[in-house]
VEXLUMNU-966843 format. One record per residue (C-alpha): residue number from 1; x, y, z; residue in three letters. Coordinates in nm, 3 decimals. Layout:
BEGIN
 kolvex      xx      yy      zz mikol
    NUM       X       Y       Z   ALA
...
//
This chain:
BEGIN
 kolvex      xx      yy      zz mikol
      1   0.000   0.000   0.000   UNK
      2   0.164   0.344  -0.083   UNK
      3   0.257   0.588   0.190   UNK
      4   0.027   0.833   0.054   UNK
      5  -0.298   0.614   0.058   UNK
      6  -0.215   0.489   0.427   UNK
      7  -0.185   0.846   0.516   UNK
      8  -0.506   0.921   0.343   UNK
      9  -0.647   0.620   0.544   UNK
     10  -0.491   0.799   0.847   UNK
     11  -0.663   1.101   0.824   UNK
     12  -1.019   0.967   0.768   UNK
     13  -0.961   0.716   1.070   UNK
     14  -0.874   1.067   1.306   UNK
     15  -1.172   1.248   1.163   UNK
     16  -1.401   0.972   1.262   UNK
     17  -1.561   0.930   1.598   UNK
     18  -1.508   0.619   1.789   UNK
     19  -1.892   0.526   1.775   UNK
     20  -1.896   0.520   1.370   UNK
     21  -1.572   0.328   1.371   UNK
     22  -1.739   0.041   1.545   UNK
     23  -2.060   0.065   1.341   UNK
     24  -1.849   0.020   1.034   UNK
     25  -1.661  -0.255   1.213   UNK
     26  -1.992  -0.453   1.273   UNK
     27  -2.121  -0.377   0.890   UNK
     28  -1.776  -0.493   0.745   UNK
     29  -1.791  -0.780   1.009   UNK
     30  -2.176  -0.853   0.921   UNK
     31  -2.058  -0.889   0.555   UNK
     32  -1.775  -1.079   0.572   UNK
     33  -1.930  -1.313   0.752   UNK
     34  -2.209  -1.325   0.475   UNK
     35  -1.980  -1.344   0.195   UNK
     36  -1.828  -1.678   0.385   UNK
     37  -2.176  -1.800   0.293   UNK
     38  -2.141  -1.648  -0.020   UNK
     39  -2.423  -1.415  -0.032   UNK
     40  -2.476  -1.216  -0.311   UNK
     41  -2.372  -0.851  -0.278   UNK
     42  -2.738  -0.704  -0.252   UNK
     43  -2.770  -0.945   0.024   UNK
     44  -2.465  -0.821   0.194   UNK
     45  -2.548  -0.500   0.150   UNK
     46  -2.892  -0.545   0.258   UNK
     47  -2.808  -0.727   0.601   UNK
     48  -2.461  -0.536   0.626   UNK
     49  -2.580  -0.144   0.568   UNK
     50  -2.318  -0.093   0.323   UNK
     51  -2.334  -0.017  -0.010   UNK
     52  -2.302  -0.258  -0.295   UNK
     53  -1.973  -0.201  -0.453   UNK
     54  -1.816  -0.213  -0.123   UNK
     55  -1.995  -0.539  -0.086   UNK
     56  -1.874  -0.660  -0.396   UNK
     57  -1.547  -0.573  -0.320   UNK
     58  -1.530  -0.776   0.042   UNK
     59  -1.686  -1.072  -0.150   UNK
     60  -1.402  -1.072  -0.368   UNK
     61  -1.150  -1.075  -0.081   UNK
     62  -1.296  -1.312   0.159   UNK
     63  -1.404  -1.543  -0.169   UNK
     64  -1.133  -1.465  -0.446   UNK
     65  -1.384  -1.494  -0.706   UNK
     66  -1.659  -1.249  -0.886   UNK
     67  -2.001  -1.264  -0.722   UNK
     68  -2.272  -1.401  -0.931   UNK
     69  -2.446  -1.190  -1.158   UNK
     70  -2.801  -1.173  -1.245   UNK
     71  -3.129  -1.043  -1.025   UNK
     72  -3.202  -1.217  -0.715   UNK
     73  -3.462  -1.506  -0.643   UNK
     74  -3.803  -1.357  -0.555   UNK
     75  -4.024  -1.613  -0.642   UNK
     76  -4.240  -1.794  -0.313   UNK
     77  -4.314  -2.087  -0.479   UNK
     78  -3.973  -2.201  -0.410   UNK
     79  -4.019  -2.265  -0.125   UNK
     80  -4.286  -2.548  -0.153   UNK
     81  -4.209  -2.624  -0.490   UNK
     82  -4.051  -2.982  -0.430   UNK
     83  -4.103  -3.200  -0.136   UNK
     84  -3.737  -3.174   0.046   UNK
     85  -3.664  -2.815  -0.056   UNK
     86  -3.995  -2.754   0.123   UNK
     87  -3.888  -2.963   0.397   UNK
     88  -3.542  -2.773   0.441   UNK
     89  -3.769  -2.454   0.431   UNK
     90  -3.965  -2.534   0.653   UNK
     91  -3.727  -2.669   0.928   UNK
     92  -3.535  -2.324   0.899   UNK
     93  -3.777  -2.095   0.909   UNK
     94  -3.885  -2.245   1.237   UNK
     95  -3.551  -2.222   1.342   UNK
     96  -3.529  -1.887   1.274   UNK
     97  -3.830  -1.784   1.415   UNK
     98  -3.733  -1.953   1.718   UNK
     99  -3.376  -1.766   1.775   UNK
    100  -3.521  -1.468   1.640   UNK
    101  -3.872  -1.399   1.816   UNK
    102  -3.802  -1.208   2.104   UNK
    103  -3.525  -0.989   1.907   UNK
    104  -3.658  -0.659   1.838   UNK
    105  -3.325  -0.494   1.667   UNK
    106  -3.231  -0.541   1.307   UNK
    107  -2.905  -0.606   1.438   UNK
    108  -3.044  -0.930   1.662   UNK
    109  -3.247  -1.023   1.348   UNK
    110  -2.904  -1.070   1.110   UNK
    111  -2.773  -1.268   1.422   UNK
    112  -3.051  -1.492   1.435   UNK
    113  -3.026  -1.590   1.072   UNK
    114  -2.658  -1.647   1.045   UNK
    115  -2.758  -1.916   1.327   UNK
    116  -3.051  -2.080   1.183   UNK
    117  -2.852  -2.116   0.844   UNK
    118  -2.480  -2.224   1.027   UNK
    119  -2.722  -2.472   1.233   UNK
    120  -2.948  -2.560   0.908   UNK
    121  -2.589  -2.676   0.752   UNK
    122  -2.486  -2.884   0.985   UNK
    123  -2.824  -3.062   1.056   UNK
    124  -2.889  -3.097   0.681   UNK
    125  -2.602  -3.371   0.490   UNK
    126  -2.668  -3.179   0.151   UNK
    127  -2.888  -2.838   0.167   UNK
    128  -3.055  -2.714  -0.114   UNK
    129  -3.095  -2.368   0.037   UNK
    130  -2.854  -2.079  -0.028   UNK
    131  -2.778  -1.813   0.208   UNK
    132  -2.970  -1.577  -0.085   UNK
    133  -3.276  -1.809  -0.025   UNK
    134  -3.233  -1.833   0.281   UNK
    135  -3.271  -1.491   0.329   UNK
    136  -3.529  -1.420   0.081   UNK
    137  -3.759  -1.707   0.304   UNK
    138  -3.721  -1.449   0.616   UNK
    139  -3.809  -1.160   0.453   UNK
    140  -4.099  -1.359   0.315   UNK
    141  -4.154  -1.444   0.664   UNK
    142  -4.160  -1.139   0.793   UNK
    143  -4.378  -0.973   0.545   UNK
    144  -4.625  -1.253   0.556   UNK
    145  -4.644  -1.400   0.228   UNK
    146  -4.530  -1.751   0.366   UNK
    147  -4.625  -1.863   0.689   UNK
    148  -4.574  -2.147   0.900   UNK
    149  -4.935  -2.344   0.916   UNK
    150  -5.012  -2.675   1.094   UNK
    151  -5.063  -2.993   0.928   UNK
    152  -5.408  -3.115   0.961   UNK
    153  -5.247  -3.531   0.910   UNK
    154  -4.970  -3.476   1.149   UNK
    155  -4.933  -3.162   1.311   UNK
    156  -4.615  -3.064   1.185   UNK
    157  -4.514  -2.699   1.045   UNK
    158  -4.534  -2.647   0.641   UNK
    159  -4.488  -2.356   0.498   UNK
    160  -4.803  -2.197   0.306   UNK
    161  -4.736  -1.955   0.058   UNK
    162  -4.980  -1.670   0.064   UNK
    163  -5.162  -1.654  -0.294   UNK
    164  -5.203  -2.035  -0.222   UNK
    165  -5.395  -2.037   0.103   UNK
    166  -5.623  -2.278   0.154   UNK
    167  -5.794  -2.293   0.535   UNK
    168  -5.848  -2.707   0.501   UNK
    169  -5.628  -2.981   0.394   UNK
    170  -5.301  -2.829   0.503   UNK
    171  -5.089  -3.105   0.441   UNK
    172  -4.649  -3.122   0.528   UNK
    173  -4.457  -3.260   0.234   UNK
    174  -4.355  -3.576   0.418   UNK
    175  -4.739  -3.634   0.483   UNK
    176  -4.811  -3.598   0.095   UNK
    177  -4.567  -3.853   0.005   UNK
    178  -4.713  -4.092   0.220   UNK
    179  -5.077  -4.029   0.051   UNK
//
């Protein structure tokens, strides 16, 4: 690094109080850590508070390749779309509902689903779900256009996607195969 870019770097780091350093400490930490799951950058950015091209640029470090390219999955009927991807789905978003509902802060919230997704890939031998997902399925979540019903067979947790909502026969994948 060039003496003139450190002092640069200097200068900024004087003219800074302490409490922004640390914010910027947790964002850079917050997206680091996401780019270990290889997030995209509008993820990172997203869950971090920084802005894209920075986000780009720490995915590149921590990964030492390009982030994809290409718009991010929006689509709900992912999540239910096959039997085990809706079984995955709907093991972590009860996870994640369970670390994160008494967490008011945003802050709490990214915490929570960095657990559920470390703890989904280690429960899971080969997951389906991306980080991206992942963290499309909360957002979902928490905007209510998937939520966690009850199966009428069983009583276990599916997920119900919103535009497809019936109130009788909610049925959990596993219970469908066995029909």
């Amino acid at each position: 690094m060039s003496s003139l870019r450190m002092k640069v770097q200097k200068a900024e780091f004087e003219k800074k109080p302490v409490c922004k350093i640390i914010e910027e400490h947790h964002q850079v930490s917050v997206a680091v850590r996401a780019a270990q799951h290889r997030a995209r950058p509008p993820v990172m950015a997203a869950i971090s508070g920084l802005n894209i091209s920075k986000c780009r640029i720490i995915y590149k470090d921590v990964t030492g390749n390009d982030p994809n390219k290409g718009p991010l999955p929006s689509d709900t009927s992912y999540f239910v779309s096959a039997a085990h991807i809706h079984i995955e789905s709907a093991w972590l978003a009860q996870a994640y509902w369970r670390l994160a509902k008494d967490e008011e802060s945003i802050r709490d919230q990214v915490e929570s689903l960095f657990l559920a997704y470390e703890l989904y890939l280690q429960e899971f031998v080969a997951p389906s779900l991306t980080f991206d997902r992942v963290f499309l399925l909360t957002r979902h979540l928490h905007c209510g256009d998937i939520t966690i019903a009850r199966c009428n067979a069983c009583g276990g947790a599916p997920l119900q996607v919103k535009s497809y909502n019936p109130k009788r026969n909610v049925k959990c994948p596993v219970c469908c195969m066995l029909n």
